[in-house]
NUPA-610783 format. One record per residue (C-alpha): residue in one letter; x, y, z. Coordinates in steps of 0.25 Angstrom, whole numbers, padded with zeros to 4 digits, always signed. Example, Ala and Ser with C-alpha at 12.3 -4.5 7.8 and 13.67 -1.06 7.14 Angstrom:
a+0049-0018+0031 s+0055-0004+0029 
REM end
This chain:
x-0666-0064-0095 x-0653-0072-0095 x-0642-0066-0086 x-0630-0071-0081 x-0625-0067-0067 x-0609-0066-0064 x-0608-0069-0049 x-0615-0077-0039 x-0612-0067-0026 x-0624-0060-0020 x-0628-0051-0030 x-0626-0063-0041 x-0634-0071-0034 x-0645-0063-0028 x-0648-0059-0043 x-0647-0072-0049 x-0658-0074-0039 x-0667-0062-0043 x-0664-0065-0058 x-0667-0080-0056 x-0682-0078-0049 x-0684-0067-0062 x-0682-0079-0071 x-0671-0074-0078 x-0661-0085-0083 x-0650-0082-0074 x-0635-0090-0074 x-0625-0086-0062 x-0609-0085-0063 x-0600-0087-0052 x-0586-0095-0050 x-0593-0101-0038 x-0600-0113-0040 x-0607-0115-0027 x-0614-0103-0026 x-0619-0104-0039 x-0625-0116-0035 x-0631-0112-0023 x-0638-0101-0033 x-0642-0110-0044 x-0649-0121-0033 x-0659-0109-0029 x-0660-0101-0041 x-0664-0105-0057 x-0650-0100-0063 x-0639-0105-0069 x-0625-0103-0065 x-0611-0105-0071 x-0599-0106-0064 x-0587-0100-0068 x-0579-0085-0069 x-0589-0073-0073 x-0582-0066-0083 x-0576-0080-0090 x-0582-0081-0104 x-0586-0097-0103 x-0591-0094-0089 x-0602-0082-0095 x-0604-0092-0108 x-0609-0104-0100 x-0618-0093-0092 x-0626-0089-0105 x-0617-0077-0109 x-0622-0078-0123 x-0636-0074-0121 x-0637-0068-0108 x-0644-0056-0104 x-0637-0051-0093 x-0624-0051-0087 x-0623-0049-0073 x-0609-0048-0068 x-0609-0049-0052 x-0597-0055-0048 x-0587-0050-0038 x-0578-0045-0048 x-0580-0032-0054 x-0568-0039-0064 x-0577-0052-0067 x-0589-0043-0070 x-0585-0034-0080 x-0577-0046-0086 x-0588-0054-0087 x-0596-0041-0093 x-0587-0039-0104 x-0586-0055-0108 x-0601-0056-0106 x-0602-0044-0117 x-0589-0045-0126 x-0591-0060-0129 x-0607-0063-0128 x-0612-0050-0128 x-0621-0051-0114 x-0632-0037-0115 x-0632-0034-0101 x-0619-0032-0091 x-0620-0031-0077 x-0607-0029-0068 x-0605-0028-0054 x-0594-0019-0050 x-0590-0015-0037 x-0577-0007-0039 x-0578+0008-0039 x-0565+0009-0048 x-0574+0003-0059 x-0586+0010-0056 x-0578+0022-0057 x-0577+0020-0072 x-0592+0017-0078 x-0586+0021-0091 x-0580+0009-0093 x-0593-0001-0092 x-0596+0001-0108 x-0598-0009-0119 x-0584-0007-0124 x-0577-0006-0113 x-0582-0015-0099 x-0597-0019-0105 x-0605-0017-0091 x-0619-0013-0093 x-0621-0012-0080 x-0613-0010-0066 x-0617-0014-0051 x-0611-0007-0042 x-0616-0014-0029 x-0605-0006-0020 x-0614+0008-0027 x-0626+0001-0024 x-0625-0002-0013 x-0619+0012-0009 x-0632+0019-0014 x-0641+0011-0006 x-0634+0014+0008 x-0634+0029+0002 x-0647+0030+0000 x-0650+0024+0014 x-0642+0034+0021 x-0648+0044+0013 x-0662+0040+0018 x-0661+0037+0033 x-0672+0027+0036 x-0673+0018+0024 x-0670+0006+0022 x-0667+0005+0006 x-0668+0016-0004 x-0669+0012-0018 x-0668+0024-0029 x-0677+0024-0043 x-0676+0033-0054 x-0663+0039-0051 x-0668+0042-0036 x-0680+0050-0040 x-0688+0039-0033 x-0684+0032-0021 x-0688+0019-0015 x-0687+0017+0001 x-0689+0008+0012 x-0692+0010+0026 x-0697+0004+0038 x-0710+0009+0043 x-0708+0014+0058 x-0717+0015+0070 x-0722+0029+0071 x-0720+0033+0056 x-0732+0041+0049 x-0736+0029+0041 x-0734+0018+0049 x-0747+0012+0051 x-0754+0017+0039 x-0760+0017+0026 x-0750+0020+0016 x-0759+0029+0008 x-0758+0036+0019 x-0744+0039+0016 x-0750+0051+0006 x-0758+0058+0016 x-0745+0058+0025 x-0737+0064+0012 x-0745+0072+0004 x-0733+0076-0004 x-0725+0066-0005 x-0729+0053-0014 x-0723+0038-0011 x-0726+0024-0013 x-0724+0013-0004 x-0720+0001-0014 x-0718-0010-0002 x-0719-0012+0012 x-0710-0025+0018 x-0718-0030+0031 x-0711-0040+0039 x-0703-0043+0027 x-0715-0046+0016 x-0718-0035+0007 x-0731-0028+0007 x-0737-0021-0008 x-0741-0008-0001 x-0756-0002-0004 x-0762+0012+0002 x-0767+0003+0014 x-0754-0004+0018 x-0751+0001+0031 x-0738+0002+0036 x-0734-0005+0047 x-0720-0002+0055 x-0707-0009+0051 x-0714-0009+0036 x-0703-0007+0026 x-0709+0001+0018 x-0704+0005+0002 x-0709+0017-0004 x-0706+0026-0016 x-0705+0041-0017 x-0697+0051-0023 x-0684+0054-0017 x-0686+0068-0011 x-0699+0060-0003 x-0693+0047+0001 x-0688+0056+0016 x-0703+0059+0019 x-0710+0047+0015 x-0700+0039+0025 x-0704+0049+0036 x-0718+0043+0034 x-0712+0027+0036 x-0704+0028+0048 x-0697+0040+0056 x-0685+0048+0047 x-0672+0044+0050 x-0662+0057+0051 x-0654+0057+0041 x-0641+0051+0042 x-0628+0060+0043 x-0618+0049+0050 x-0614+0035+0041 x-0604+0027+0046 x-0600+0015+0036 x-0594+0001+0039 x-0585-0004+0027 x-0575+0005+0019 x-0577-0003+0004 x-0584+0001-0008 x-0597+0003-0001 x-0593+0009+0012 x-0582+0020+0003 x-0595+0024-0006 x-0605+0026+0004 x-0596+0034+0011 x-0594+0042-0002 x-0609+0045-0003 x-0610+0049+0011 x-0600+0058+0014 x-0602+0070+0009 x-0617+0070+0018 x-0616+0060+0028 x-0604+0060+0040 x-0598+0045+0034 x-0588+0034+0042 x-0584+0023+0037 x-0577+0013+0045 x-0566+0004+0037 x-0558-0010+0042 x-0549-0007+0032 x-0538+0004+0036 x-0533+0004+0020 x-0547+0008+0016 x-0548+0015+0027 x-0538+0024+0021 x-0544+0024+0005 x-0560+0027+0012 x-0553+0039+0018 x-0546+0046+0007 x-0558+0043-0003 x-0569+0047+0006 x-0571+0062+0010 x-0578+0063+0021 x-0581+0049+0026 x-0572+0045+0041 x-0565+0031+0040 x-0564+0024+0049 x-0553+0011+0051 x-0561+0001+0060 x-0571-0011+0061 x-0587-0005+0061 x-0588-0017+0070 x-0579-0009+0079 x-0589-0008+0092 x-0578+0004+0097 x-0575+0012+0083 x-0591+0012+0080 x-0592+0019+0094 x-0579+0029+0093 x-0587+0032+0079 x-0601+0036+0086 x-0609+0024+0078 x-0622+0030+0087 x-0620+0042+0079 x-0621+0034+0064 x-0634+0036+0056 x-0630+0025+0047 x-0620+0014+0049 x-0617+0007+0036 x-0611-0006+0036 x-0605-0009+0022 x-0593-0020+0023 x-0592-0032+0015 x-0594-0040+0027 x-0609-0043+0030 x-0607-0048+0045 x-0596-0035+0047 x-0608-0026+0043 x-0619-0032+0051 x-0611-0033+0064 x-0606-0017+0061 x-0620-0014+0057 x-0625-0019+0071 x-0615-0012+0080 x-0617+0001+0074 x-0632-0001+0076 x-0630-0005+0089 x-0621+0006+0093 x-0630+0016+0088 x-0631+0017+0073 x-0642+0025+0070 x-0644+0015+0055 x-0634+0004+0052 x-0633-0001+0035 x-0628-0016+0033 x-0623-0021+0020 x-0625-0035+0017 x-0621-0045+0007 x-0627-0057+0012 x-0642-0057+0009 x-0646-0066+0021 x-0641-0055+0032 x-0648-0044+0026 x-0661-0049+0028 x-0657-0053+0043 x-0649-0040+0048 x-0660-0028+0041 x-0670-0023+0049 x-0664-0024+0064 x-0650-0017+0068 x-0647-0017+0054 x-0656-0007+0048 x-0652-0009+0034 x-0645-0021+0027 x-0641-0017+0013 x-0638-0030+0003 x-0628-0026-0010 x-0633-0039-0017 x-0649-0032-0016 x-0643-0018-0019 x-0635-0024-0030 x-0647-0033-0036 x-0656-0021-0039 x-0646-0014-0048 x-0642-0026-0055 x-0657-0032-0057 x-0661-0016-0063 x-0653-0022-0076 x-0657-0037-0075 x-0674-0032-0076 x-0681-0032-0088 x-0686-0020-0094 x-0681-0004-0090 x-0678-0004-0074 x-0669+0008-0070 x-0671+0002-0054 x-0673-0011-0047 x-0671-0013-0031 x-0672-0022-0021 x-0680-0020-0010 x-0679-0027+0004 x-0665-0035+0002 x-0673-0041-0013 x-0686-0043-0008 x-0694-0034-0018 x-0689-0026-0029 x-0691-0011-0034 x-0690-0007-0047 x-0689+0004-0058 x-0694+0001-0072 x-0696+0012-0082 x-0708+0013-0090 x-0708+0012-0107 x-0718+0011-0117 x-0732+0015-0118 x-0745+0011-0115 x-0744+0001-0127 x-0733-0004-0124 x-0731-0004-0110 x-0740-0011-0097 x-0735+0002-0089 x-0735+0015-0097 x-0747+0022-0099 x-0751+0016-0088 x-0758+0020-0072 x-0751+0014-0063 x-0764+0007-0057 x-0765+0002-0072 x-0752-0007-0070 x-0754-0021-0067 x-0742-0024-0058 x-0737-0037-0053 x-0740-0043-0039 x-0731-0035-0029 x-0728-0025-0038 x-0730-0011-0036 x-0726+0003-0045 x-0720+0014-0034 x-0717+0025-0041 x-0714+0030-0056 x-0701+0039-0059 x-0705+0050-0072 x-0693+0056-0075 x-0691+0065-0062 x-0705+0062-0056 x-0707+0052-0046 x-0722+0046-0049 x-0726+0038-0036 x-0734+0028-0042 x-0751+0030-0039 x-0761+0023-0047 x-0765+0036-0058 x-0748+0036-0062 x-0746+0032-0076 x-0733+0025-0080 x-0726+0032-0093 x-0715+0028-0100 x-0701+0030-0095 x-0706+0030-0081 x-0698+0024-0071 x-0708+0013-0062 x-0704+0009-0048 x-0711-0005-0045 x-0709-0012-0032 x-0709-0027-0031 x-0712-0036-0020 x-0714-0049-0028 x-0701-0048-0037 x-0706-0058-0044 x-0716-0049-0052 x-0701-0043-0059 x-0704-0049-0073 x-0718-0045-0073 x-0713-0031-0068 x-0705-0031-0080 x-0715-0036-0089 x-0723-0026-0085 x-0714-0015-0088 x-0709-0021-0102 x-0712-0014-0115 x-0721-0020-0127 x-0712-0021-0141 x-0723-0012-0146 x-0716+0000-0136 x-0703-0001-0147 
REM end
């Protein structure tokens, strides 16, 4: 596939790199020559140097022929410009824009191929909202990916000492939940992934990722590690796009602060927000953190747009009794280096943001792709056509599917049904198939596997 990237920032650059490993042929935008070079001299790309949405700029990147347009600059301006250049003058089939302003979002009305010709918006502020809501809404784990509108849910958790499976077979999960059906699609030990089977044992400090409908995820956490309560005091660190949002979920169910440097957006949080309190200060602020009983916080979400600023506020509020603390980081090498000790979770907007834009770049019909461990495997939702003549999947057990190296089918969503997936399970057409990948290499023979013979039309 031929797609042209508009941005080189983080979420430009981290999906040049996942696009370039795929073999797609891949040429990058940006005004800034240096950082375009410091991509092209690890990746096999091309990139043109030059103004996104300039017409001579999108020529001399293969504007005529391409693909897919993928608009990522910092400019909700620049992008849409460069979506309606890329279609009025060489009729590019796919559009993708990210916007981050709510006073467009507002208006999805106007995105249409005779007025602002986006096929399809990123919104990473609302991504990334849902992802922290979701947390909050399941004390305990560490991401929470939804699939087929929700009906299934994907969850990580560590193993703790003294949980009911820890130190058994997973078949043994069964026995323990006669009720209840789940998968575990991966298991991370010391950071390299393990391709579950009946007889893995699970060992403590295993982050373990399993399937389930939503109504079970609660009680098959319950068997990994003890239940958190749940959360009922959230105090959030940043006021903007992300901070205001959040707070806009929460309120109506959970007792929200949010603390704000800024005394003038001090002032528009409080009129827009309900229920939320506001609070003018620094959450570095050793004194305003005490007046505000930070020991009495369930979750303490750090959500400014300055990664040191979150660390640093995420670490006192730990330190002074926050029961969980939430970092949100934009520089890919702190993430890896802050998760796991006081920081309990560190949440990266480029990874949130790259499995939304990377469910429209995959071959084939994928409603869902996700990242999982900060990019390290993937999980993926495909759906099913054809028919046993025409498809390698329909028609077929699941034991009958020959799936890639560390590849694995989790569950299967049929229409409200959520089918855990068990060797006797036949795929049918229109079913929507959960895969988990540890080898994201294995993505073209994924989509291969799932394509539709000429014969099926």
């Amino acid at each position: 596939m031929k797609i042209i990237i508009l941005g080189a920032g983080q979420v430009g650059g981290t999906l040049a790199d996942h696009l370039a490993l795929e073999k797609n042929d891949v040429t990058v935008v940006d005004i800034n020559a240096e950082v375009l070079r410091e991509l092209q001299d690890r990746l096999d790309i091309q990139t043109v140097t030059g103004a996104a949405s300039h017409p001579d700029v999108l020529r001399e990147a293969g504007a005529e022929d391409a693909d897919l347009l993928v608009a990522v600059t910092n400019s909700d301006e620049i992008n849409m410009m460069a979506c309606q250049i890329a279609h009025t003058i060489f009729n590019t089939p796919t559009k993708i824009s990210r916007i981050r302003s709510q006073g467009y979002l507002k208006h999805p009305d106007m995105f249409t191929a005779n007025q602002i010709p986006v096929d399809v918006i990123i919104g990473p502020e609302q991504l990334v909202t849902e992802s922290i809501k979701r947390l909050i809404d399941n004390p305990g784990a560490l991401q929470v990916l939804d699939f087929a509108d929700g009906r299934a849910q994907l969850v990580a958790v560590r193993a703790y000492y003294g949980g009911p499976m820890v130190g058994q077979e997973l078949q043994q999960i069964r026995s323990h939940m006669p009720k209840v059906d789940t998968r575990v699609a991966a298991i991370f030990r010391r950071d390299r992934p393990i391709i579950p089977e009946g007889t893995t044992v699970v060992e403590a400090d295993d982050e373990v990722f399993f399937i389930a409908a939503r109504d079970n995820i609660r009680a098959v956490m319950s068997e990994m590690r003890r239940l958190d309560k749940p959360y009922k005091n959230v105090v959030i660190a940043g006021g903007g796009n992300i901070g205001a949002n959040l707070a806009g979920r929460l309120e109506s169910n959970y007792r929200v602060k949010i603390i704000e440097r800024d005394y003038s957006r001090c002032r528009n949080l409080s009129e827009g927000l309900r229920h939320t309190i506001v609070l003018h200060g620094s959450a570095s602020d050793h004194e305003l953190l005490g007046a505000e009983n930070i020991e009495d916080t369930d979750v303490f979400c750090a959500l400014t747009n300055d990664d040191e600023a979150n660390i640093m506020s995420s670490l006192l509020a730990k330190r002074m009794g926050a029961h969980k603390v939430i970092t949100l980081i934009t520089n890919p090498a702190y993430v890896d280096l802050v998760q796991g000790g006081e920081i309990d979770i560190a949440l990266s907007p480029q990874q949130i943001t790259l499995g939304s834009l990377l469910t429209h770049v995959r071959r084939g019909d994928i409603s869902n792709v996700h990242s999982l461990r900060r990019g390290a495997a993937e999980a993926i939702e495909v759906i099913a056509h054809g028919d046993e003549d025409s498809s390698k999947v329909v028609g077929r057990r699941l034991d009958e599917i020959k799936l890639p190296d560390g590849v694995t089918i989790g569950a299967i969503v049929r229409k409200d049904e959520v089918l855990i997936a068990h060797s006797h399970i036949v795929v049918q057409s229109d079913d929507h198939v959960i895969l988990f990948l540890v080898d994201k290499d294995q993505i073209s023979s994924i989509e291969q596997l799932f394509s539709v013979e000429f014969s099926f039309f």
